[in-house]
N, C-alpha and C positions, 0 to 999 in steps of 0.2 A: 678234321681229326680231333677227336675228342680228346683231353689230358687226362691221366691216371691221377688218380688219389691216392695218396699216401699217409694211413694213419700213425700217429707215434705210437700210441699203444693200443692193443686188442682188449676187450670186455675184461677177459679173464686177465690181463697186467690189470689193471684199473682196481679189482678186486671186489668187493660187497657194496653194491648200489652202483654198479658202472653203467647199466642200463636203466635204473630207474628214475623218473621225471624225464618230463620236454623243456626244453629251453624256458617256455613261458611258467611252470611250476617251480623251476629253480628262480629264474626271477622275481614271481611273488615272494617265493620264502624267506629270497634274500630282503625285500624292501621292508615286509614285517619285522623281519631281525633286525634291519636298522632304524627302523619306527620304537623297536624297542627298547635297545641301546639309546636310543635321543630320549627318549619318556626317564630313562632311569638315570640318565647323566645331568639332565637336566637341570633336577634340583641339587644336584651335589654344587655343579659349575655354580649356581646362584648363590649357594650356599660360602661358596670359598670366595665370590666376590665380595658377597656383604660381609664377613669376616676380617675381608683386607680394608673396605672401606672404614670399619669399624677404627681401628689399630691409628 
């Protein structure tokens, strides 16, 4: 006996973009956004360290 699925919400709950990308395109998207965040926080965090060590 195979189990039913049960989704919490349909396409249309979800609303604009509920069907678009596959698993592995939200994935990439996600790791570039967080490659980007690190590139731009980067020098800030370096920045407030050597300002503390300054003091």
């Amino acid at each position: 006996m195979r189990a039913k699925t049960i989704f919490a919400y349909t396409k249309e709950e979800w609303g604009i973009g509920a069907s678009s990308g596959g698993g592995d395109y939200n994935l990439i998207r996600s790791f570039y956004f967080s490659l980007a965040l690190t590139i731009l926080m980067a020098p800030v965090a370096l920045f407030c360290l050597m300002v503390e060590s300054v003091r």
